[in-house]
PyMOL Python script that loads the backbone (N, CA, C, O; Angstrom):
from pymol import cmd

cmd.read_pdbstr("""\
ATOM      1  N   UNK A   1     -27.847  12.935 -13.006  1.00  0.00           N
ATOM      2  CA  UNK A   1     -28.233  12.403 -11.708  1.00  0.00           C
ATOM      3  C   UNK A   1     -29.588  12.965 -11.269  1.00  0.00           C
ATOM      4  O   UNK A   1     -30.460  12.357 -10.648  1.00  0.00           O
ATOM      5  N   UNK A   2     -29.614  14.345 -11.739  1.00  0.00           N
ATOM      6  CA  UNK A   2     -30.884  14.428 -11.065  1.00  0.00           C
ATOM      7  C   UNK A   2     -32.306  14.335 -11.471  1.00  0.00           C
ATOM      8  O   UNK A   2     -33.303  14.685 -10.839  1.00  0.00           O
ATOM      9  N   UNK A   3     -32.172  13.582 -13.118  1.00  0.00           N
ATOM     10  CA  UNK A   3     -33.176  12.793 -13.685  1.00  0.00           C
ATOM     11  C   UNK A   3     -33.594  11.731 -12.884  1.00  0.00           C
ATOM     12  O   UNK A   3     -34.775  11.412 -12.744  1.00  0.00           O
ATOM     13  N   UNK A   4     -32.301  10.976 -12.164  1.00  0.00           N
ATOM     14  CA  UNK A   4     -32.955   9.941 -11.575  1.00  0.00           C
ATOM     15  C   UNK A   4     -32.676  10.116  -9.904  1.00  0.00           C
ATOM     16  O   UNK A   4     -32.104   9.418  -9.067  1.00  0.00           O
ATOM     17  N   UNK A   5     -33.323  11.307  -9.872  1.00  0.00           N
ATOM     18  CA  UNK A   5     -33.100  11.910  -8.182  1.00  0.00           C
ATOM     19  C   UNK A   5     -33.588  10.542  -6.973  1.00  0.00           C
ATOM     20  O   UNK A   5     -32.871  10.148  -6.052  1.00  0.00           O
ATOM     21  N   UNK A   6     -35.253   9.914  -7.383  1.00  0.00           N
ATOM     22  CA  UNK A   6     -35.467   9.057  -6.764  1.00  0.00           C
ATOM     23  C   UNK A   6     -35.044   7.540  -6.536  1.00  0.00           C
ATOM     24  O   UNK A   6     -35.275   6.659  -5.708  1.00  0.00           O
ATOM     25  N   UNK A   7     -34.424   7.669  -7.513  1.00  0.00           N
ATOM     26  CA  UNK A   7     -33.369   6.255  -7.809  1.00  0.00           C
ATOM     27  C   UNK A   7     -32.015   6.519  -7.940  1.00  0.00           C
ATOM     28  O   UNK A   7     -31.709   6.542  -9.132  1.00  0.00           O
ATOM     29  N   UNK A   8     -31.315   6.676  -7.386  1.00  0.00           N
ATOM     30  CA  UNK A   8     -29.753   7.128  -7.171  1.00  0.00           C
ATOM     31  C   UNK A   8     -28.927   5.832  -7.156  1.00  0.00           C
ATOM     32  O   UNK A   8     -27.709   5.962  -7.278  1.00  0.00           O
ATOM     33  N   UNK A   9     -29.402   4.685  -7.031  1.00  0.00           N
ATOM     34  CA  UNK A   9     -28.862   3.375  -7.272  1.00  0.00           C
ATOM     35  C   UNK A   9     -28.345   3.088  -8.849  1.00  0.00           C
ATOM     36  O   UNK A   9     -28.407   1.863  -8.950  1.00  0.00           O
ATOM     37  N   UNK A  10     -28.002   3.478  -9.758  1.00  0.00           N
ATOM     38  CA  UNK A  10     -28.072   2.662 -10.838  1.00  0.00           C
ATOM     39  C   UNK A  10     -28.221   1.074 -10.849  1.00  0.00           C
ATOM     40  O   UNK A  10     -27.859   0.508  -9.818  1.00  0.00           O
ATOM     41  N   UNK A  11     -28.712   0.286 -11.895  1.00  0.00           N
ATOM     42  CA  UNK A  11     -28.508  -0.840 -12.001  1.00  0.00           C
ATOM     43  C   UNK A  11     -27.444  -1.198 -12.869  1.00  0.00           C
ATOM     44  O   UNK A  11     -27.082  -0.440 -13.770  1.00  0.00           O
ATOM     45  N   UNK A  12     -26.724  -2.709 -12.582  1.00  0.00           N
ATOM     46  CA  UNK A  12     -25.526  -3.013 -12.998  1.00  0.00           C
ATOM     47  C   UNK A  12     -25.354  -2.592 -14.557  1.00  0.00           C
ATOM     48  O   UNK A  12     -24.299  -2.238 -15.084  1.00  0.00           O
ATOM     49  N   UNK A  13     -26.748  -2.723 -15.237  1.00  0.00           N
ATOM     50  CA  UNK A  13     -26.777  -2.679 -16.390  1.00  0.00           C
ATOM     51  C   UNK A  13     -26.750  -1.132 -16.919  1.00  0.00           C
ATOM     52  O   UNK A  13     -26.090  -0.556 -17.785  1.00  0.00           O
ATOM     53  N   UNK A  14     -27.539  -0.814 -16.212  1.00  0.00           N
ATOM     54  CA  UNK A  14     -27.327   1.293 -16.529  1.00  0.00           C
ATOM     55  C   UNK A  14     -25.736   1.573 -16.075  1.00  0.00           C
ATOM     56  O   UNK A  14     -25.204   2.673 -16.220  1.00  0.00           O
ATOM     57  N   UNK A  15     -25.105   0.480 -15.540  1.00  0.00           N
ATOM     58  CA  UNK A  15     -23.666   1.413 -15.194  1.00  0.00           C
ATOM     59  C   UNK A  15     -22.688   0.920 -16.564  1.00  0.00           C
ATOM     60  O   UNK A  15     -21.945   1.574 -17.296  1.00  0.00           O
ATOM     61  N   UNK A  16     -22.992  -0.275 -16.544  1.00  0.00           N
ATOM     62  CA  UNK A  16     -22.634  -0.943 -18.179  1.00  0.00           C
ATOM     63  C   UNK A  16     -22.556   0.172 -19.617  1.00  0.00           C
ATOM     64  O   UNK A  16     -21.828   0.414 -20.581  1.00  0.00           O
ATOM     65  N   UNK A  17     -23.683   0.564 -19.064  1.00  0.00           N
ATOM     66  CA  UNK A  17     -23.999   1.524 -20.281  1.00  0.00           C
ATOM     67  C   UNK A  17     -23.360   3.010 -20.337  1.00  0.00           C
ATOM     68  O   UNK A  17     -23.048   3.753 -21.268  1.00  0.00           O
ATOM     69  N   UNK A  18     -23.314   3.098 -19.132  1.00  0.00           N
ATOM     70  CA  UNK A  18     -22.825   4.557 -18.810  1.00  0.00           C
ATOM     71  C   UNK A  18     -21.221   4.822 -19.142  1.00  0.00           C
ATOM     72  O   UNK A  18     -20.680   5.842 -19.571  1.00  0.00           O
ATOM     73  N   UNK A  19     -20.452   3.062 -18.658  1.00  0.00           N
ATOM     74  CA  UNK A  19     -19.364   3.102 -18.700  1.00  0.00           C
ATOM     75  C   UNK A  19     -18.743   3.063 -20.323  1.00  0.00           C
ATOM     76  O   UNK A  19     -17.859   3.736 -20.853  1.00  0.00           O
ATOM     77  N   UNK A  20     -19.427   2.204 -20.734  1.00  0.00           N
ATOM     78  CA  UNK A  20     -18.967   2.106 -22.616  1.00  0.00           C
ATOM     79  C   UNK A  20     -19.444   3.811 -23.077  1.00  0.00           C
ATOM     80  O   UNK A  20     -18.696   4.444 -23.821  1.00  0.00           O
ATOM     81  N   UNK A  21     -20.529   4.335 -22.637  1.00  0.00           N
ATOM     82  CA  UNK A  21     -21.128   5.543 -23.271  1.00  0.00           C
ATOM     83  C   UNK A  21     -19.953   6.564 -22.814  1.00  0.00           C
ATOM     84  O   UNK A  21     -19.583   7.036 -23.889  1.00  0.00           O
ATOM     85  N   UNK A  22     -19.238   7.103 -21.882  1.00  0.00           N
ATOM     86  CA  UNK A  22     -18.201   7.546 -21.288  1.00  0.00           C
ATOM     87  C   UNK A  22     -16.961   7.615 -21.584  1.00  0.00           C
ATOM     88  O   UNK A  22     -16.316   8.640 -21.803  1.00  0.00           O
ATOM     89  N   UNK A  23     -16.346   5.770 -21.607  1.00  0.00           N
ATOM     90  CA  UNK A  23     -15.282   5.706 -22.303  1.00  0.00           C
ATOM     91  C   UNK A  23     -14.225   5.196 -20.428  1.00  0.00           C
ATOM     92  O   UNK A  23     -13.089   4.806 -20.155  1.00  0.00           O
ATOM     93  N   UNK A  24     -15.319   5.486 -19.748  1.00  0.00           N
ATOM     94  CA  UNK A  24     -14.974   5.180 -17.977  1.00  0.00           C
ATOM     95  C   UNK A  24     -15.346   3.482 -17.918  1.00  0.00           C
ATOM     96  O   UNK A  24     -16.259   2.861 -18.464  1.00  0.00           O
ATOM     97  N   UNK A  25     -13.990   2.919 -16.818  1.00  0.00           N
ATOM     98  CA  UNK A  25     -14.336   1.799 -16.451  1.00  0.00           C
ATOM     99  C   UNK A  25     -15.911   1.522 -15.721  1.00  0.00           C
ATOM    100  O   UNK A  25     -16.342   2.669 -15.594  1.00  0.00           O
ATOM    101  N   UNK A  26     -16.593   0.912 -15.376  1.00  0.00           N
ATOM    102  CA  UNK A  26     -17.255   0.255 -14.432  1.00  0.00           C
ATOM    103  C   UNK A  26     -17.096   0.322 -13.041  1.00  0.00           C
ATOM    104  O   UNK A  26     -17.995   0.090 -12.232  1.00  0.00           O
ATOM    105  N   UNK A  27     -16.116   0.594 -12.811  1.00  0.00           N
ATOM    106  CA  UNK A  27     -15.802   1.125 -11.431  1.00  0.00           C
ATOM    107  C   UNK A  27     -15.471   2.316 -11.320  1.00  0.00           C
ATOM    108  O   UNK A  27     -15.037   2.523 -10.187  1.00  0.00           O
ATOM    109  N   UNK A  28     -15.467   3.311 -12.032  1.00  0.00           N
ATOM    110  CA  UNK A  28     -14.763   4.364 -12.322  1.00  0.00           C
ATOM    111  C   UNK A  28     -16.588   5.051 -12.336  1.00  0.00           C
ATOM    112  O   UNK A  28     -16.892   6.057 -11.696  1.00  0.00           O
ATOM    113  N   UNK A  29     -17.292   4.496 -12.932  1.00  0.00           N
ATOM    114  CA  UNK A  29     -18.715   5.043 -12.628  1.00  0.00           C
ATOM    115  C   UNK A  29     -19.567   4.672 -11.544  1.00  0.00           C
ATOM    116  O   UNK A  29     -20.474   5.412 -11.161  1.00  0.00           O
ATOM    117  N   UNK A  30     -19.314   3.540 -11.020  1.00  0.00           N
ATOM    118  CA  UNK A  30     -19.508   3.239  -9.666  1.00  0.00           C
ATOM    119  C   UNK A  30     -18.980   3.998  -9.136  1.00  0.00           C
ATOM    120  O   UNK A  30     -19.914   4.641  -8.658  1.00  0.00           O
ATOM    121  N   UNK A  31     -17.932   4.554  -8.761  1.00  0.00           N
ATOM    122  CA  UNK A  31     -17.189   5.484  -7.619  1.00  0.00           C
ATOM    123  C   UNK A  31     -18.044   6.363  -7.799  1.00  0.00           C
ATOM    124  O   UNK A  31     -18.915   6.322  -6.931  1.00  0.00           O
ATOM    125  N   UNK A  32     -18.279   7.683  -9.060  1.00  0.00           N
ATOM    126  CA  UNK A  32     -18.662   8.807  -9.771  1.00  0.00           C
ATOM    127  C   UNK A  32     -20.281   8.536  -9.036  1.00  0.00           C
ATOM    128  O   UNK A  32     -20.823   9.607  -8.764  1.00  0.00           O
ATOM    129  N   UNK A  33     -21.104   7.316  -8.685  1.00  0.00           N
ATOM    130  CA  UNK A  33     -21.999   7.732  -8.009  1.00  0.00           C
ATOM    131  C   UNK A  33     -22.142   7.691  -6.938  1.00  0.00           C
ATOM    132  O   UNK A  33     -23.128   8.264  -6.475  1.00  0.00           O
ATOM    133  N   UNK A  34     -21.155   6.940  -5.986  1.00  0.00           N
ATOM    134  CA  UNK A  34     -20.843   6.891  -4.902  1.00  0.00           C
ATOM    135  C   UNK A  34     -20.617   8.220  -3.992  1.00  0.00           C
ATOM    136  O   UNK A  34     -21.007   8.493  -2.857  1.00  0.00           O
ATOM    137  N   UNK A  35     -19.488   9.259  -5.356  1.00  0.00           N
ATOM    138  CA  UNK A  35     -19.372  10.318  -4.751  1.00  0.00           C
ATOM    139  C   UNK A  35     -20.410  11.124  -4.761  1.00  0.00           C
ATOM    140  O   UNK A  35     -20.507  11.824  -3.753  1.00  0.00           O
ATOM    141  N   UNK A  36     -21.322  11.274  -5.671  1.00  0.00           N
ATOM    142  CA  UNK A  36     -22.443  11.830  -6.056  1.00  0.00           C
ATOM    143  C   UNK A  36     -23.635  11.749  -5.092  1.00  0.00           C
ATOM    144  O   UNK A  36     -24.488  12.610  -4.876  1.00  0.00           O
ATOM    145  N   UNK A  37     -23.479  10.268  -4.448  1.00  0.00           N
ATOM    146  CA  UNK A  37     -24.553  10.583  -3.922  1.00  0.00           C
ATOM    147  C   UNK A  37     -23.848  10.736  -2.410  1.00  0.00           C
ATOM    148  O   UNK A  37     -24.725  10.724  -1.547  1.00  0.00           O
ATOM    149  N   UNK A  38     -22.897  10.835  -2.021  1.00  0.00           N
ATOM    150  CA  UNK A  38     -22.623  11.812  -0.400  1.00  0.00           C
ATOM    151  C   UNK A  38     -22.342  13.334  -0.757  1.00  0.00           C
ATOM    152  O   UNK A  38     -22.983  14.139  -0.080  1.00  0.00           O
ATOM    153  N   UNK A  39     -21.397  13.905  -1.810  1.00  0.00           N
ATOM    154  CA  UNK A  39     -21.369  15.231  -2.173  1.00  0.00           C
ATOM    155  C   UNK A  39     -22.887  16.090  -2.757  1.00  0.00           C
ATOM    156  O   UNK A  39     -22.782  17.308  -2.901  1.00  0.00           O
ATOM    157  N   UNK A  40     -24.085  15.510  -3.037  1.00  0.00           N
ATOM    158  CA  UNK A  40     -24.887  15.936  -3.746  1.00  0.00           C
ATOM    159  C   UNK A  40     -26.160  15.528  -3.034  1.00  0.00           C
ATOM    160  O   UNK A  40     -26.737  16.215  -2.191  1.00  0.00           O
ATOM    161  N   UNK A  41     -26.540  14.313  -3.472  1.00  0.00           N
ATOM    162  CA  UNK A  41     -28.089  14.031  -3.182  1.00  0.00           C
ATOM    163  C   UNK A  41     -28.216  13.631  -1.168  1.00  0.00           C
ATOM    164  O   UNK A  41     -29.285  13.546  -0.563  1.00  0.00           O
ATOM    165  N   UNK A  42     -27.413  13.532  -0.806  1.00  0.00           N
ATOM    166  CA  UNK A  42     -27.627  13.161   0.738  1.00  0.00           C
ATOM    167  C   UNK A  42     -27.790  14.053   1.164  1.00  0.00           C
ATOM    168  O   UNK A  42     -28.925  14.219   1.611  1.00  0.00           O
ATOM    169  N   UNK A  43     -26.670  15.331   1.324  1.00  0.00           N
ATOM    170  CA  UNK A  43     -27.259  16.627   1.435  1.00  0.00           C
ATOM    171  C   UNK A  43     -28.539  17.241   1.259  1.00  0.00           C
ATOM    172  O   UNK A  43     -29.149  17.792   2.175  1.00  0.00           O
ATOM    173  N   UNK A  44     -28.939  17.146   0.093  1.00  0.00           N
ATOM    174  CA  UNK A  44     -30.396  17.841  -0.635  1.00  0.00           C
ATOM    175  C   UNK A  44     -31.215  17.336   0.167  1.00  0.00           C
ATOM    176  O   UNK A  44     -31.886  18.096   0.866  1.00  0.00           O
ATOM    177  N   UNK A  45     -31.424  15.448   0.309  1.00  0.00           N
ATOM    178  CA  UNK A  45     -32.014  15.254   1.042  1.00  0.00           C
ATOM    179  C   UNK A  45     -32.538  15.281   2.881  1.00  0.00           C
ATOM    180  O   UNK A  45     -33.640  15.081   3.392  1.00  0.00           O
ATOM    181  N   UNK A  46     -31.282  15.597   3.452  1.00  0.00           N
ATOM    182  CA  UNK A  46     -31.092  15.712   4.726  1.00  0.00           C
ATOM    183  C   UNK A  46     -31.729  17.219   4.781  1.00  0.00           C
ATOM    184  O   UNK A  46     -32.566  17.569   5.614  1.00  0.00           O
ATOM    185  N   UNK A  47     -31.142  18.121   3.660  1.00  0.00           N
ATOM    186  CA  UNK A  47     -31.926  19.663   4.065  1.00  0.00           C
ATOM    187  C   UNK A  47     -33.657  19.237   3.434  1.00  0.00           C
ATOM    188  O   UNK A  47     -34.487  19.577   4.277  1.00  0.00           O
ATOM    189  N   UNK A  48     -34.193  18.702   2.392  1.00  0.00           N
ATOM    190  CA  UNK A  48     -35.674  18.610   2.424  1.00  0.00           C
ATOM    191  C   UNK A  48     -36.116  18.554   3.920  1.00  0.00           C
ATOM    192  O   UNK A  48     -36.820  19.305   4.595  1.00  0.00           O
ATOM    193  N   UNK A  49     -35.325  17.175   4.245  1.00  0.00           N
ATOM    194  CA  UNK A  49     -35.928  16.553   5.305  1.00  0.00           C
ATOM    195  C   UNK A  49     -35.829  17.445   6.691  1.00  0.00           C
ATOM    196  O   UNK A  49     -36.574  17.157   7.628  1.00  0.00           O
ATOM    197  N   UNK A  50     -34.758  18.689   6.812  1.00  0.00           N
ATOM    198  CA  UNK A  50     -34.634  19.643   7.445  1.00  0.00           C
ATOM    199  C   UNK A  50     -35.929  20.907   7.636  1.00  0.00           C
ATOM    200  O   UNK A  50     -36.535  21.238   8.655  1.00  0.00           O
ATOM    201  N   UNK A  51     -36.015  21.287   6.582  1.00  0.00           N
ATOM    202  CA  UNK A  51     -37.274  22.016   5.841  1.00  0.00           C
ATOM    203  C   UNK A  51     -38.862  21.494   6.276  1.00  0.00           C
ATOM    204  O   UNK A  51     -39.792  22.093   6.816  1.00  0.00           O
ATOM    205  N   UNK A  52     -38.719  20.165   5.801  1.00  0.00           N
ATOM    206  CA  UNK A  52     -40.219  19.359   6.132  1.00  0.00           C
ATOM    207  C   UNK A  52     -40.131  19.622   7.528  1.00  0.00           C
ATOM    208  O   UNK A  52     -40.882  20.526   7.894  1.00  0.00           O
ATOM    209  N   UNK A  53     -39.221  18.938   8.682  1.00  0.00           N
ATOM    210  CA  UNK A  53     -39.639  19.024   9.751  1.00  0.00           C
ATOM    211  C   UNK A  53     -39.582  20.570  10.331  1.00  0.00           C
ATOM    212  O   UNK A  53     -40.422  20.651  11.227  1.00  0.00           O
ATOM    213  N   UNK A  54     -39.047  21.548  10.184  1.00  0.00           N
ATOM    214  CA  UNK A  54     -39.408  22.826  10.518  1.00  0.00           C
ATOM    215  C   UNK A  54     -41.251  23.640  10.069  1.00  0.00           C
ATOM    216  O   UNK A  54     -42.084  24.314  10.675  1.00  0.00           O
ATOM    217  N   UNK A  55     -41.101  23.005   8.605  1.00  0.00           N
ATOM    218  CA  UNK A  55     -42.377  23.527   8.246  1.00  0.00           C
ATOM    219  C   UNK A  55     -43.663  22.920   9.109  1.00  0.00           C
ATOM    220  O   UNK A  55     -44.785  23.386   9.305  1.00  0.00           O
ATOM    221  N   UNK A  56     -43.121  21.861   9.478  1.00  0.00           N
ATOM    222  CA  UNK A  56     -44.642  21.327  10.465  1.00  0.00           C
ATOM    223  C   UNK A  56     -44.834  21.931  11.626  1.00  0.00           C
ATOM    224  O   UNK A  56     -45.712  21.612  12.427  1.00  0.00           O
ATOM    225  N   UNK A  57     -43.895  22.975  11.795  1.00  0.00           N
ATOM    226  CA  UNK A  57     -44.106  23.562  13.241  1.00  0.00           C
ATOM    227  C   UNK A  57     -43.711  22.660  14.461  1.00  0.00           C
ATOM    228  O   UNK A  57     -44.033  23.053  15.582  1.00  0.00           O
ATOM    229  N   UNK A  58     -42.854  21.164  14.280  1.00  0.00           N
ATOM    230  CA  UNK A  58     -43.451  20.690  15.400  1.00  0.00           C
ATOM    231  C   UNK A  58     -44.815  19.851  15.847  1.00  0.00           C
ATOM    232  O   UNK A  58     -44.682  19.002  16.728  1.00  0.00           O
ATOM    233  N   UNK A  59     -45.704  20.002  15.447  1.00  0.00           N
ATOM    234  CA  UNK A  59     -46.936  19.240  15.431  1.00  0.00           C
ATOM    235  C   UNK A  59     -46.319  17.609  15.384  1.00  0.00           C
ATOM    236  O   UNK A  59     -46.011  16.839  16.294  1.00  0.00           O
ATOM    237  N   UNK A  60     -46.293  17.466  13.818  1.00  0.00           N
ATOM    238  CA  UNK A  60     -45.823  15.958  13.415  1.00  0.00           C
ATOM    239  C   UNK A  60     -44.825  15.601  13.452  1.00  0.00           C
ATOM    240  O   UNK A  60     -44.600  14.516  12.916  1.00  0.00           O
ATOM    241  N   UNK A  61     -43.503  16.482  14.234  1.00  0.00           N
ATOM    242  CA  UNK A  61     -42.217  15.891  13.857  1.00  0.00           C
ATOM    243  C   UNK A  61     -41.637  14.787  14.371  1.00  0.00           C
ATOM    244  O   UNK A  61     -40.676  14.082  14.065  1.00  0.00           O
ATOM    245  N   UNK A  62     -42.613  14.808  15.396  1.00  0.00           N
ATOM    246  CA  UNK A  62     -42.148  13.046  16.286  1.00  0.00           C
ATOM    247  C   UNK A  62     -42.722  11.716  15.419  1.00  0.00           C
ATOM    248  O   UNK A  62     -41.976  10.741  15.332  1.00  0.00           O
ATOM    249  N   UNK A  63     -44.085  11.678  14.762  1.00  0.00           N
ATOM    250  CA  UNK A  63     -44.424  11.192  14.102  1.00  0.00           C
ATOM    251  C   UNK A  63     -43.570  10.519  12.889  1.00  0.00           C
ATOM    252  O   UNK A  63     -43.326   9.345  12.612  1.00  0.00           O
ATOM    253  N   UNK A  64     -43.170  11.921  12.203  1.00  0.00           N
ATOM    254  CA  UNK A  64     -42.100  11.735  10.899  1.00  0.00           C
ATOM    255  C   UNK A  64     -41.109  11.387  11.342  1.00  0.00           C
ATOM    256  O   UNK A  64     -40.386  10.766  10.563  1.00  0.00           O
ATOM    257  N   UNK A  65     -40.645  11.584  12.630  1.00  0.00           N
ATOM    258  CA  UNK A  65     -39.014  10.804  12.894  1.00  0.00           C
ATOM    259  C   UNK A  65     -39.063   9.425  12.896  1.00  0.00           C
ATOM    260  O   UNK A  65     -38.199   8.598  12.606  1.00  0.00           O
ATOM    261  N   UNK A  66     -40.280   9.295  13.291  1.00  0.00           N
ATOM    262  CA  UNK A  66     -40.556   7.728  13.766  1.00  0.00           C
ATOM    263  C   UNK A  66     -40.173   7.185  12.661  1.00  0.00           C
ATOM    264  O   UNK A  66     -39.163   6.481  12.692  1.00  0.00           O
ATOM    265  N   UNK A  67     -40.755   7.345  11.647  1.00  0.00           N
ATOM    266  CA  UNK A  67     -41.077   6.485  10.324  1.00  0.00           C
ATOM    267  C   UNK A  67     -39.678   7.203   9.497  1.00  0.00           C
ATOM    268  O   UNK A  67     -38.905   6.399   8.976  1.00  0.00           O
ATOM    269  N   UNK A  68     -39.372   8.633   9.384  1.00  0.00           N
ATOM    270  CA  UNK A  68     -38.448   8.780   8.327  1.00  0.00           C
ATOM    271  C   UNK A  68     -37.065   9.603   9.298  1.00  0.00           C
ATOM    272  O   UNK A  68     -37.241  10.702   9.824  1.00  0.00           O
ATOM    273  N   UNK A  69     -35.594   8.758   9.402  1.00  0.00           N
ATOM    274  CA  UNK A  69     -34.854   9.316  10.076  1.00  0.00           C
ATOM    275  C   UNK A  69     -33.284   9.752   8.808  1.00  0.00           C
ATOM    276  O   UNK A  69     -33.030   9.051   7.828  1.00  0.00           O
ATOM    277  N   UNK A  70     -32.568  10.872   9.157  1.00  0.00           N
ATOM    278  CA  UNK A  70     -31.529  10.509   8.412  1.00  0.00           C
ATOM    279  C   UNK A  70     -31.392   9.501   8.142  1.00  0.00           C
ATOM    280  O   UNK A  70     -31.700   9.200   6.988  1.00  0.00           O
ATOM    281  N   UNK A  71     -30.981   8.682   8.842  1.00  0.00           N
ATOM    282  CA  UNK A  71     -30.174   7.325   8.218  1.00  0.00           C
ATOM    283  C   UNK A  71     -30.798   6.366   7.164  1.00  0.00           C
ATOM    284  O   UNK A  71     -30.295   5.549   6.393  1.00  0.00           O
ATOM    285  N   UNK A  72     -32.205   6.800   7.436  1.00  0.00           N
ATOM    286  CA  UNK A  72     -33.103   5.771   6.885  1.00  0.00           C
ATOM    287  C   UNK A  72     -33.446   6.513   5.385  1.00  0.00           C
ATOM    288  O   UNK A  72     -33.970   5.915   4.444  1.00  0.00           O
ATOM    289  N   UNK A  73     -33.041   7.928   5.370  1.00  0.00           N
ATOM    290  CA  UNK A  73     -33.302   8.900   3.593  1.00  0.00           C
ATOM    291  C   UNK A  73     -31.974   8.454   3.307  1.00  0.00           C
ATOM    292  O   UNK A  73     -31.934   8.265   2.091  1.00  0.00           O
ATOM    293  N   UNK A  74     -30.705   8.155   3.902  1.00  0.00           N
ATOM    294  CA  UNK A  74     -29.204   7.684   3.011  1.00  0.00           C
ATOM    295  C   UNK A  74     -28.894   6.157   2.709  1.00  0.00           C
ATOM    296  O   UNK A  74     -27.803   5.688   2.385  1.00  0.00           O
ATOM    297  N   UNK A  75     -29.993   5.543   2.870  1.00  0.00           N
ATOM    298  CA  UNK A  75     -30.329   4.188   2.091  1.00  0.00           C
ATOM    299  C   UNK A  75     -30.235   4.216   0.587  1.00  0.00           C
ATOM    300  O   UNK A  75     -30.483   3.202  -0.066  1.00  0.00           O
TER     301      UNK A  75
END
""", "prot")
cmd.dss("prot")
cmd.show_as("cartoon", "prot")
cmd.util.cbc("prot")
cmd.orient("prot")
């Protein structure tokens, strides 16, 4: 997963592959990233995004909310 940290979506076809490569249904690896990405990468990202806005001091953080909010990094 965290080869493809910026793409956390697989495509139908990478799950195809994952699932025959595994020996796991298709849905069974669908779930596996489903959970993956609320137990793992939402987190990571909510603390970056925690981090970034502390490190600006404040200056830009109204700025960056504008444009980047939780909800909008768990897309």
């Amino acid at each position: 997963m965290f080869e493809n940290f910026l793409k956390p979506y697989p495509s139908d076809h990478d799950k195809d592959v994952l699932a025959a490569r595994s020996g796991l249904t298709r849905n069974q690896v669908s779930n596996w990233f489903i959970n993956a990405r609320v137990r793992l990468w939402k987190p990571l990202i909510e603390e970056m995004y925690k981090d970034l806005k502390s490190s600006s001091g404040g200056r830009q953080g109204g700025a960056m909310e504008q444009h980047m909010s939780s909800q909008d990094i768990a897309r």
